[in-house]
N, C-alpha and C positions, 0 to 999 in steps of 0.2 A: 548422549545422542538420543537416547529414548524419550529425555523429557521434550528434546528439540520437536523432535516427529508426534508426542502427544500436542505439543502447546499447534502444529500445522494443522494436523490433524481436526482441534479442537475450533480450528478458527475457518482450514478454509476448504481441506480435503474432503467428497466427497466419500462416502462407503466405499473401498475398491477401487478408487483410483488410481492406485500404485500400489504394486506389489511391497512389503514392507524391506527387503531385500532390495528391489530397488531402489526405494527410496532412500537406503541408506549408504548404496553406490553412489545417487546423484550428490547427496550433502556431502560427503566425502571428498568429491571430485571424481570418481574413478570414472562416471560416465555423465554426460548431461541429457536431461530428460523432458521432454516437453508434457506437463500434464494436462489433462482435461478437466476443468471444472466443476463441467456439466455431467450430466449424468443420461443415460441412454433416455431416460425417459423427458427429459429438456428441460432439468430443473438444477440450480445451481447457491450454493453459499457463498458465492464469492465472486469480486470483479477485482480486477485489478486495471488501473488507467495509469497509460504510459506516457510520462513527458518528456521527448524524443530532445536532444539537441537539434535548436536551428541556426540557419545563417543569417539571424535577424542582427539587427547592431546591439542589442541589447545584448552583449553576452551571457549574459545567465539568465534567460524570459524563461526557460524550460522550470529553472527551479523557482522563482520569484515566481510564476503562474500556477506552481504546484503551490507554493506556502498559500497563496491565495483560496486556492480551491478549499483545500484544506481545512483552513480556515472557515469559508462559508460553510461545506459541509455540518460545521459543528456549532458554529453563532446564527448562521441564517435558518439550518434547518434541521439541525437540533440532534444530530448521530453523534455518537462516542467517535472518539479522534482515531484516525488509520494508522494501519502502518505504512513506514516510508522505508524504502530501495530502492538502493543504485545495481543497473543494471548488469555492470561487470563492460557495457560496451558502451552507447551513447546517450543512455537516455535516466530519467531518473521512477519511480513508481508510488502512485498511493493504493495501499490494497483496503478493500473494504471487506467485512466477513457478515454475513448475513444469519441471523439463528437456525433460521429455517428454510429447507427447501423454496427456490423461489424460480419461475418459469423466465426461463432466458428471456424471452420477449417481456416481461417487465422488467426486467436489469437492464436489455436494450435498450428499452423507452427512457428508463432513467438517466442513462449515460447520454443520450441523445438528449436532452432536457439540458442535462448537467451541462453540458457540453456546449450548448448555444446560452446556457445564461454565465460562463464564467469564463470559459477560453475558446469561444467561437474560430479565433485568429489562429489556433493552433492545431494541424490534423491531429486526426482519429485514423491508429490503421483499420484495414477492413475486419469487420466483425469483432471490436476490441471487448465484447461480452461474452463474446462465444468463441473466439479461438483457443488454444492450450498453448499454457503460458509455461517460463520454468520457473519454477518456485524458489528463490533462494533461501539456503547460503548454496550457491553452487558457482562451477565455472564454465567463464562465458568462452566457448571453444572456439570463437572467432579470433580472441584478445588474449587469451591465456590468464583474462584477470577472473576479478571472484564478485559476482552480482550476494548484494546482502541486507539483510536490513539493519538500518541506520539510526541513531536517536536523531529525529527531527532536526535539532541543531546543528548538526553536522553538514548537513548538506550545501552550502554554500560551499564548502570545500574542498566539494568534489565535481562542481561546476565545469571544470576543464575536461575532467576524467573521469567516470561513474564510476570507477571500480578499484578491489584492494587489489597488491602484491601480493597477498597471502591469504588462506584460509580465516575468517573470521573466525574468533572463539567461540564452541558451541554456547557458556554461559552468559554469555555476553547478547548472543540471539533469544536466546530464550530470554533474557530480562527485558526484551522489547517487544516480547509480543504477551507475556504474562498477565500483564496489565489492563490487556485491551478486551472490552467488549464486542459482543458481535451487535449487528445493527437488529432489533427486536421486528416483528412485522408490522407491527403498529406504528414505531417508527419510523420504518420504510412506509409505510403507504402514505402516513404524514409527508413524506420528504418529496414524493410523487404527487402529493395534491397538491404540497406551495408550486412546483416546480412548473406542474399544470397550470396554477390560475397567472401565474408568472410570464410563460413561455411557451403554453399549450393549450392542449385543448383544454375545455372547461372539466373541473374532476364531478365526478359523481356525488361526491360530499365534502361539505367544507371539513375543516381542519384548523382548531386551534394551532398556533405557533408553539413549537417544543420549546421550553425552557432549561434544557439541558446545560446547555454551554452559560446560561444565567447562574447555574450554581456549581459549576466546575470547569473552571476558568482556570488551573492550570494543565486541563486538556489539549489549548488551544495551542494551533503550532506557532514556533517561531522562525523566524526568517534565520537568524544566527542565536548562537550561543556560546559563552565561553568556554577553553576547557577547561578551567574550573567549572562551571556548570554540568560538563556530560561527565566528568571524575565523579562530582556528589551525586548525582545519579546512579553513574554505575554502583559506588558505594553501600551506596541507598538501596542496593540488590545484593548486594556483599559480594561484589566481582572487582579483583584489583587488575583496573587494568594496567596495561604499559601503552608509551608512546607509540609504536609501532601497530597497535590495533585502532587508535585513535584518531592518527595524523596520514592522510594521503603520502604516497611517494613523492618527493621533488623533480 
């Protein structure tokens, strides 16, 4: 548990967020907790963008619009790849983690950019930058299921239903978030001037294209995966999993 709450900690929890006590009620289950991001002073490491279940005909547009984003995120404008969770109730999540303190109203701006160049057609709840989200592994006390994050590949098959029957394994979370960078400032301000001369206002300075995703190309999400694929993965972190962490309910 402790490296679970080091690797949240490391990626997306502000100083003081959560009491450490609490937060280890919430991953536990014993209680669910909505955290704050931001910080009294309006500055924030982390978004996370929610893609809701709709009643479009497309049955899975929530998560086919997430592999997408996702995707451009890291070939169009050049960030290290997110994490991906299901929410335990309808919806699925990409979290982004930022190095450095960053003023909510630039995270706004971003997601509102993001938002009109990739999935226009799909809402935004109100303040999806600034409200307090729960952080998983926890449970979603509407459903009694378990919001978690996910290897990328898996999510198609959770399309019907975001969420496990069970407690996800703490080593098993921790190997999906280990891996990941946080998005650098320089980065981010790159990602805000393509996003600007794209779909906003004019930026202040151009901005070369990041070639990021040109030299690590198995960053990039996929839509599916085998499970042979998410087995060597896990492997590949020395976590044996079993079928019953891997495969949704029937």
């Amino acid at each position: 548990m402790h490296k679970l709450i080091s690797e949240l900690t490391r990626l997306y929890l502000p100083p003081g967020a959560m009491a450490p006590e609490t937060l280890t009620q919430h991953l536990l289950g014993l209680a669910t907790v909505a955290v704050n991001l931001a910080t009294d002073e309006g500055q924030t490491r982390a978004l996370l963008i929610p893609f809701a279940k709709t009643n479009d005909r497309e049955e899975a547009q929530h998560w086919t619009r997430l592999c997408a984003v996702a995707n451009a995120l890291q070939s169009e404008l050049g960030l290290p790849a997110p994490a991906v969770s299901i929410s335990g109730g309808d919806a699925y999540g990409l979290w982004l983690s930022l190095a450095a303190p960053t003023p909510v109203a630039r995270v706004r701006q971003f997601l509102a950019l993001l938002h009109k160049a990739y999935f226009p057609d799909m809402p935004l709840p109100p303040d999806a930058a600034g409200a307090p989200v729960e952080l998983p592994p926890c449970l979603h006390q509407a459903t009694g299921k378990w919001a978690a994050f996910i290897h990328p590949g898996m999510g198609a098959s959770f399309a019907d239903e975001p969420g496990l029957e069970m407690p996800p394994p703490v080593a098993g979370q921790v190997a999906f978030l280990e891996g990941l960078q946080s998005i650098s400032e320089a980065e981010f301000q790159r990602a805000l001037n393509l996003l600007q001369q794209a779909h906003g206002s004019p930026s202040m300075a151009d901005a070369p294209v990041p070639q990021r995703a040109a030299t690590t190309p198995d960053g990039l999400l996929l839509k599916d995966a085998t499970l042979e694929d998410i087995v060597t993965f896990l492997h590949s972190k020395n976590i044996e999993p079993t079928f019953r962490h891997l495969l949704p309910p029937n």
